[in-house]
DRENTORKOL-3810 file (N, C-alpha, C; in nm, 4 decimals):
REM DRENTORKOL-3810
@n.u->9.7398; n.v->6.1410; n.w->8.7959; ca.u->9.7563; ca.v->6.1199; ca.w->8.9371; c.u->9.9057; c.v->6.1113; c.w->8.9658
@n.u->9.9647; n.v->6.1575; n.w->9.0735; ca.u->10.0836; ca.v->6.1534; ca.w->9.0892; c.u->10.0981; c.v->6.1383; c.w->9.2425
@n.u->10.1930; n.v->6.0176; n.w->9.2698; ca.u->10.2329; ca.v->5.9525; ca.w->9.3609; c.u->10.3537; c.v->5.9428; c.w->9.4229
@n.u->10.3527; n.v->5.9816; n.w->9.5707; ca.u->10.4841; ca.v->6.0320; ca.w->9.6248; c.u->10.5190; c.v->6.0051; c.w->9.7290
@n.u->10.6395; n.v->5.8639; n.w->9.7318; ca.u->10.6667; ca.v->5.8192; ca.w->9.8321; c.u->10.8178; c.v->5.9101; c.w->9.9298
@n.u->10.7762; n.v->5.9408; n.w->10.0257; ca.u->10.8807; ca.v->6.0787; ca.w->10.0811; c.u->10.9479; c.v->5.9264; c.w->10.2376
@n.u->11.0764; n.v->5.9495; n.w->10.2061; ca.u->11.1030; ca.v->5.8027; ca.w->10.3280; c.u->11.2160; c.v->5.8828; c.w->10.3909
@n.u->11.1935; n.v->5.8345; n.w->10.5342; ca.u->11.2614; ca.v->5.9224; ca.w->10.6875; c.u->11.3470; c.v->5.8075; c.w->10.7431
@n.u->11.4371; n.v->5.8327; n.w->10.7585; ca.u->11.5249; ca.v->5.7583; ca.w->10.8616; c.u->11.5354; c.v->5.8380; c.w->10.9396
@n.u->11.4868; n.v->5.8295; n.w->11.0651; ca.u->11.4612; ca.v->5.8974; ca.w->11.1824; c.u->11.5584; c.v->5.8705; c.w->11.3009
@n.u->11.6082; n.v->5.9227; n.w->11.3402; ca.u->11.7402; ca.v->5.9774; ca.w->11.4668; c.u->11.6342; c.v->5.8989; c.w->11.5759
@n.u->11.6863; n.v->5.7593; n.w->11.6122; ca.u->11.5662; ca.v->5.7224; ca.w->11.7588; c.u->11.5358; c.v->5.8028; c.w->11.8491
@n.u->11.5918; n.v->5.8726; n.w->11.8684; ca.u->11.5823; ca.v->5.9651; ca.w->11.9869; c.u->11.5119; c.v->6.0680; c.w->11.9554
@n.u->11.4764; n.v->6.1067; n.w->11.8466; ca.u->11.3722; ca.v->6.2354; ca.w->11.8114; c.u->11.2504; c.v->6.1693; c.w->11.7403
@n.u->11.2405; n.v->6.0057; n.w->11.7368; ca.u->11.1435; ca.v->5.9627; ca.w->11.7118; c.u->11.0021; c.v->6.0267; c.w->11.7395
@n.u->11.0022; n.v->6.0696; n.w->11.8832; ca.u->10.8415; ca.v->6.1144; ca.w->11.9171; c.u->10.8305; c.v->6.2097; c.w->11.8399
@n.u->10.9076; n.v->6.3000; n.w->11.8719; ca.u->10.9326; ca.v->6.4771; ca.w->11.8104; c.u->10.8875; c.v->6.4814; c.w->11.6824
@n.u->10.9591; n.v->6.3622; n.w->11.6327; ca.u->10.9068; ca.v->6.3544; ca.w->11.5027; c.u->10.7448; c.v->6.3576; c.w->11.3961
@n.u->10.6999; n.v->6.2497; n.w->11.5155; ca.u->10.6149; ca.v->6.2199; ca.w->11.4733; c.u->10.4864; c.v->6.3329; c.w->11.5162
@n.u->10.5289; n.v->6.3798; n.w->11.6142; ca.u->10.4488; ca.v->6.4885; ca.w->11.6674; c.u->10.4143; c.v->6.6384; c.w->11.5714
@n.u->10.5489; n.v->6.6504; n.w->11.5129; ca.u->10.5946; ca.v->6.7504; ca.w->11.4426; c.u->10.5119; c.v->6.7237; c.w->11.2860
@n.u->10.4743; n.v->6.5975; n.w->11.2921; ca.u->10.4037; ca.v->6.5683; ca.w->11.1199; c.u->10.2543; c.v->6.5523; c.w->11.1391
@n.u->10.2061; n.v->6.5701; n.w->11.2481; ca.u->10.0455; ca.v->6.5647; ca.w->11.3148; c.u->9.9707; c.v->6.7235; c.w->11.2197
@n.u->10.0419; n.v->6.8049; n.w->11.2427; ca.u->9.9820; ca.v->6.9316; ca.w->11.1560; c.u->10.0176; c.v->6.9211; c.w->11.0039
@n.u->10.1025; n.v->6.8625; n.w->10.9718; ca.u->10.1196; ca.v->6.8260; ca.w->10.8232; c.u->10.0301; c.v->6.7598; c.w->10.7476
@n.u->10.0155; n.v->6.6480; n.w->10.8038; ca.u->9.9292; ca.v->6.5706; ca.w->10.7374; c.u->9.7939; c.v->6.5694; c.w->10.8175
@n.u->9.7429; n.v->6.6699; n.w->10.8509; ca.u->9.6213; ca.v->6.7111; ca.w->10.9056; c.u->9.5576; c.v->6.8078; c.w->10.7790
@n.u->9.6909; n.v->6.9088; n.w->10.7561; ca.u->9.6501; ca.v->7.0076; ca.w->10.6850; c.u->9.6709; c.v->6.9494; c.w->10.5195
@n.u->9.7327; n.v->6.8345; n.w->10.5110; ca.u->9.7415; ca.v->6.8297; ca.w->10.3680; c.u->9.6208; c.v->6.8001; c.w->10.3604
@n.u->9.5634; n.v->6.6791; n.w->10.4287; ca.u->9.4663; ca.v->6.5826; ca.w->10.3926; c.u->9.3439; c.v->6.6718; c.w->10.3501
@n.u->9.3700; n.v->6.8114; n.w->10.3849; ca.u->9.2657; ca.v->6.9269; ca.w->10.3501; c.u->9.2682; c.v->6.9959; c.w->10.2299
@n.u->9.3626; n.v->6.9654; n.w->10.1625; ca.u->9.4546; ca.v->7.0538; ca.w->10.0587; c.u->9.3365; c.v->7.0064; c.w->9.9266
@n.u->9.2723; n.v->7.0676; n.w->9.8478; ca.u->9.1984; ca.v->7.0762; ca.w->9.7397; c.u->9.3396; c.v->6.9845; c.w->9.6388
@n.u->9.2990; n.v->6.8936; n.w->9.5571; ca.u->9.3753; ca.v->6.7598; ca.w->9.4854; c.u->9.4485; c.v->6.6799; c.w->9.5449
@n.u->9.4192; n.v->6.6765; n.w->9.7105; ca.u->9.4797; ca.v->6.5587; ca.w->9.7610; c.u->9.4068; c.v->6.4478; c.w->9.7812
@n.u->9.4819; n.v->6.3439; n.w->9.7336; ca.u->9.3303; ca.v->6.2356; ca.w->9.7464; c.u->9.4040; c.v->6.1627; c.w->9.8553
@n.u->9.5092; n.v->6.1074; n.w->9.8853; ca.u->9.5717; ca.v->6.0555; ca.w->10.0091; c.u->9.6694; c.v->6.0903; c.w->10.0997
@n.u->9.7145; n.v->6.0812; n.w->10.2060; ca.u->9.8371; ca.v->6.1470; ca.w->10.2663; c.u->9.8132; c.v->6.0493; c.w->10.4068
@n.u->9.9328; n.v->5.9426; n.w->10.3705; ca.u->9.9464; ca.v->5.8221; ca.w->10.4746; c.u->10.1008; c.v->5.8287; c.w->10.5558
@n.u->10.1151; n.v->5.8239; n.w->10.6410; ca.u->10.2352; ca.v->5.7869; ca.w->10.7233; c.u->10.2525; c.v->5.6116; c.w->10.7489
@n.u->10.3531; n.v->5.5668; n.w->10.7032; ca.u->10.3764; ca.v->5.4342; ca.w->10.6836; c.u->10.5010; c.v->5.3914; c.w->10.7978
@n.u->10.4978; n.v->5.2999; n.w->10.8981; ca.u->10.6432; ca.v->5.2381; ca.w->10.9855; c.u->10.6565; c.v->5.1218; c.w->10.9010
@n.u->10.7931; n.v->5.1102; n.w->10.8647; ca.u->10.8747; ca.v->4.9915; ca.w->10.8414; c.u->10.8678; c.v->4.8987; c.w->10.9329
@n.u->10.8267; n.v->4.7955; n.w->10.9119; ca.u->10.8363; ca.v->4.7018; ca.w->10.9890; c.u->10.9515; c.v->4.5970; c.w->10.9828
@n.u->11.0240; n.v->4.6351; n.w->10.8704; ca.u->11.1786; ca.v->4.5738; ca.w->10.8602; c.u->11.3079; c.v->4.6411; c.w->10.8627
@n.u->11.2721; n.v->4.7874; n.w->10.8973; ca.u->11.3715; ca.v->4.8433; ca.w->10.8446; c.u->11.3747; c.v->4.9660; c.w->11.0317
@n.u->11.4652; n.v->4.9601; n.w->11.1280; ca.u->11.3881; ca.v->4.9985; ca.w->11.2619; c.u->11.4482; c.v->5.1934; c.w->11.2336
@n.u->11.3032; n.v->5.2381; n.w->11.2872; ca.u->11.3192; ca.v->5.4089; ca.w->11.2653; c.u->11.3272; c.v->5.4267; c.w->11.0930
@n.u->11.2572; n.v->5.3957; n.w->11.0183; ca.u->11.2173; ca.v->5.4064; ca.w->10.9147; c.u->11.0521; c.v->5.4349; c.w->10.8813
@n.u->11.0454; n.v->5.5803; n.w->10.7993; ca.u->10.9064; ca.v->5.5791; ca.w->10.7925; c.u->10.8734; c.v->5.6039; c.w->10.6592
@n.u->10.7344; n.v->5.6073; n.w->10.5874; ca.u->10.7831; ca.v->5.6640; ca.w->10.4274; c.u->10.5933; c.v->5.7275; c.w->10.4223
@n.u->10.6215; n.v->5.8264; n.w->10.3935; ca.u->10.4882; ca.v->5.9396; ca.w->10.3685; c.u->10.4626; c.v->5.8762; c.w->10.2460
@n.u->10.3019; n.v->5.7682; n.w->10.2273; ca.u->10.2723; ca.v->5.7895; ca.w->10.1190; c.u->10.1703; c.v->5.8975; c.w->10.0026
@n.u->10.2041; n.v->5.9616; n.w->9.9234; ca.u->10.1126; ca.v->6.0857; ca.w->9.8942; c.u->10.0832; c.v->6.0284; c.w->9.7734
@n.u->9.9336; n.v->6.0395; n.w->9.7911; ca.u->9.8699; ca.v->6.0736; ca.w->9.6181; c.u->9.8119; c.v->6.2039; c.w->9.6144
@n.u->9.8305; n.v->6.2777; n.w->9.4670; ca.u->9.7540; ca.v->6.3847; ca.w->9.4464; c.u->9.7212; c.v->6.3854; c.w->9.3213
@n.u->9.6068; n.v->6.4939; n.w->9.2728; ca.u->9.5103; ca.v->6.4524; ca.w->9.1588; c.u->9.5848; c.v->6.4880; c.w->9.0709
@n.u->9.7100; n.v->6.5864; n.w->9.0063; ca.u->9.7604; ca.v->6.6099; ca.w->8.9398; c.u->9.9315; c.v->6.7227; c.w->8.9909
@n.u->9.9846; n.v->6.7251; n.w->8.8600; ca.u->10.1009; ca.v->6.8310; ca.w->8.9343; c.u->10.1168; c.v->6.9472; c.w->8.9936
@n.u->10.0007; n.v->7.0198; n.w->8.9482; ca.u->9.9326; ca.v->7.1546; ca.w->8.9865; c.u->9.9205; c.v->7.1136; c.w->9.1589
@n.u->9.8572; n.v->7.0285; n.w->9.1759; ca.u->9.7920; ca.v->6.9810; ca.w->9.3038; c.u->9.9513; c.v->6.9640; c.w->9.4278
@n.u->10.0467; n.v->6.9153; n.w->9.3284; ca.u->10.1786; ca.v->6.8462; ca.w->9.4068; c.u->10.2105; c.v->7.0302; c.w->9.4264
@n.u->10.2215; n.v->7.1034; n.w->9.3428; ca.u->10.2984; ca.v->7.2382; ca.w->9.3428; c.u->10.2344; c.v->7.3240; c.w->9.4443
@n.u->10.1069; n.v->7.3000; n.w->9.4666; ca.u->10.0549; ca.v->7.4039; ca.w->9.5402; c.u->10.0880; c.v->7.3482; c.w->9.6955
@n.u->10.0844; n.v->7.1984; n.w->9.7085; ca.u->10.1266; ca.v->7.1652; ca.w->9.8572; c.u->10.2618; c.v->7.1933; c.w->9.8808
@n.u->10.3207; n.v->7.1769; n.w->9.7823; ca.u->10.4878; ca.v->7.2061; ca.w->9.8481; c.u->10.5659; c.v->7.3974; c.w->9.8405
@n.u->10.4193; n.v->7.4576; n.w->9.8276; ca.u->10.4404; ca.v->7.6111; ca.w->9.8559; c.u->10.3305; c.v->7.6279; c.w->9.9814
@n.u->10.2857; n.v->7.5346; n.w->10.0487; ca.u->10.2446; ca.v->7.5475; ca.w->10.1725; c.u->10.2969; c.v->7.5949; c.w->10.2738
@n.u->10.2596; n.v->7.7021; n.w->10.4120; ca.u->10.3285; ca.v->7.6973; ca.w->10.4764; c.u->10.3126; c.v->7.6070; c.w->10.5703
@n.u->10.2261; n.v->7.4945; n.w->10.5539; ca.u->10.2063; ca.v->7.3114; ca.w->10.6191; c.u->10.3640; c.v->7.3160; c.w->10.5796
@n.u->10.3596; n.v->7.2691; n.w->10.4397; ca.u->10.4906; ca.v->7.1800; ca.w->10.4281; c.u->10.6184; c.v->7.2622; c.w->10.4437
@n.u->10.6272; n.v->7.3867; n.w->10.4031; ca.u->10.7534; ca.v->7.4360; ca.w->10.4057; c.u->10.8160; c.v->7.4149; c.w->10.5660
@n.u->10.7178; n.v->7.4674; n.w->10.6485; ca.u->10.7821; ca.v->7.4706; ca.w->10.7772; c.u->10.8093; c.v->7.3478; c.w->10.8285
@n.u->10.7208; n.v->7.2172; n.w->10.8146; ca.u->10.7929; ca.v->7.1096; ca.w->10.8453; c.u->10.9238; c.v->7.0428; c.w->10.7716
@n.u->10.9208; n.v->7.0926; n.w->10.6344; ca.u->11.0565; ca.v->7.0620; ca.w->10.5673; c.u->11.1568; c.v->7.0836; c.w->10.6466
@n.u->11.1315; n.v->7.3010; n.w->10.6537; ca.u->11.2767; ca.v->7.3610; ca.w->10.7257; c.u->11.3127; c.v->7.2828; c.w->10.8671
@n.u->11.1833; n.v->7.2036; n.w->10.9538; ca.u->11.2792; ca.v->7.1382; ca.w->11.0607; c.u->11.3023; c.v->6.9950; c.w->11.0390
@n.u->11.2584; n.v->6.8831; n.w->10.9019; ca.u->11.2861; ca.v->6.7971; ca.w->10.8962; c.u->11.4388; c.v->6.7782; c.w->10.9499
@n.u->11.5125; n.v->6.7937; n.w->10.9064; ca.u->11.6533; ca.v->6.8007; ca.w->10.8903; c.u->11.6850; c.v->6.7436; c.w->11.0486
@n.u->11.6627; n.v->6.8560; n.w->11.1769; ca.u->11.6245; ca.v->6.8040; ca.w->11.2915; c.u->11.6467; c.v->6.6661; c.w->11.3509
@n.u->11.5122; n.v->6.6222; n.w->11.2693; ca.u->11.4695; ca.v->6.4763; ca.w->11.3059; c.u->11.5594; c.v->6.3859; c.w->11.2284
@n.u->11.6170; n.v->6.3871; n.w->11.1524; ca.u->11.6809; ca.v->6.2491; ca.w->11.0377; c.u->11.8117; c.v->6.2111; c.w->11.0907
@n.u->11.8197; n.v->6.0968; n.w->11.0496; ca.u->11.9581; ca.v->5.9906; ca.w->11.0833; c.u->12.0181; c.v->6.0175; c.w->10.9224
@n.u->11.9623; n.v->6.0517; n.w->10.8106; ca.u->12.0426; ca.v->6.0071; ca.w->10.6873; c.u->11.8924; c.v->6.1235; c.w->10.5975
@n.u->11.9738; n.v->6.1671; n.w->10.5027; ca.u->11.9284; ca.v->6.2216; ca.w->10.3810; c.u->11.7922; c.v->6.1952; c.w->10.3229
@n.u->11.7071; n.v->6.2691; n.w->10.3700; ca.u->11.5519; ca.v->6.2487; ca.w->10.3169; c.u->11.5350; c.v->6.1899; c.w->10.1553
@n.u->11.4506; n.v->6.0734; n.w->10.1768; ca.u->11.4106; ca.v->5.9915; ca.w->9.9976; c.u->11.2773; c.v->6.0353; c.w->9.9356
@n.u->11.2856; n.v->6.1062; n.w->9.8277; ca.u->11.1947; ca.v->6.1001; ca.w->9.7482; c.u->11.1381; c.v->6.0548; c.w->9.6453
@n.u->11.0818; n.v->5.9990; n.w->9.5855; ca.u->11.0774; ca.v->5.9615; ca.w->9.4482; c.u->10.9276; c.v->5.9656; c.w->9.4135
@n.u->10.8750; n.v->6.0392; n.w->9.2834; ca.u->10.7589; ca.v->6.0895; ca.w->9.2004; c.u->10.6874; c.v->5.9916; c.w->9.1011
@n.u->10.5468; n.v->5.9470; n.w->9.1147; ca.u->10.5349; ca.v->5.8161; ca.w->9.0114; c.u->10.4050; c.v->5.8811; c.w->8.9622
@n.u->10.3995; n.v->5.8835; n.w->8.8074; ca.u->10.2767; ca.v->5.9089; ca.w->8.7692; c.u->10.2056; c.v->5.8312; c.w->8.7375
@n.u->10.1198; n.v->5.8003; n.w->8.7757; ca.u->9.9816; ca.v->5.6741; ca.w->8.7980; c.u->9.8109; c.v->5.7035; c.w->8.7647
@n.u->9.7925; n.v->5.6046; n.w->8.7789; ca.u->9.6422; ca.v->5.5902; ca.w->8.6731; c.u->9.5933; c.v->5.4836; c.w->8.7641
@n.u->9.4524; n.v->5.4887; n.w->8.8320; ca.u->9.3958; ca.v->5.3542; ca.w->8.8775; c.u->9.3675; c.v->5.2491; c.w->8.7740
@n.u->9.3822; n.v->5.1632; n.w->8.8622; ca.u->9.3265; ca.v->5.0056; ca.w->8.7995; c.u->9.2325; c.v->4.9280; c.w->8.8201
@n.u->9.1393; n.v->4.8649; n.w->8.7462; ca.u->9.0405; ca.v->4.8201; ca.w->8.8501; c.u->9.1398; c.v->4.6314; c.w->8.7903
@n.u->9.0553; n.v->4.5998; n.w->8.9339; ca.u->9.1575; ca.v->4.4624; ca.w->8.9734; c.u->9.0113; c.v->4.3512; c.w->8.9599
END
C-alpha cells in the first residue's frame, strides 16, 4: 500500500479556483482501479493550507494515476493556485488492526 500526502499552500485569493479546479480530480481518481482513498484535508492551524491524502493499492496503481490526464492537467495548472512550492512525500504502509 502506498501513501501520499501531496500539501498546497494556496494563494487566498485563488482559494475557490482552487478548490473548484480539484472537484474533477478527485472525482476521477476515486474511480481509478487501485485507489483505495483520495481525501482533501484543511489545516486547521496552518490558514490556506491543504494536504491531499492518497492511498493506493500498490506502485503500479500510484504510476498509472500520475499518467492520467485527471492528474496531469491539474498538475500543469497547480502552479496557478500556490503561495509556495507544492509538498510531497511517499509512505509505504501495511494496515493494522488496533
Amino acid at each position: 500500500m502506498i501513501i501520499i500526502h501531496a500539501e498546497f499552500q494556496v494563494d487566498p485569493a485563488k482559494q475557490a479556483e482552487f478548490l473548484e479546479g480539484l472537484q474533477p480530480l478527485i472525482a476521477a481518481s476515486r474511480e481509478e482501479s487501485g485507489n483505495i482513498s483520495y481525501t482533501l484535508h484543511k489545516a486547521v492551524e496552518k490558514e490556506n493550507t491543504f494536504t491531499m491524502v492518497e492511498v493506493w493499492q500498490d506502485e503500479e496503481a500510484v504510476a498509472l494515476h500520475n499518467k492520467s490526464e485527471h492528474f496531469t492537467s491539474f498538475v500543469s495548472q497547480a502552479k496557478n493556485f500556490l503561495a509556495a512550492p507544492l509538498s510531497v512525500k511517499a509512505y509505504a504502509g501495511q494496515p493494522i488492526e488496533l
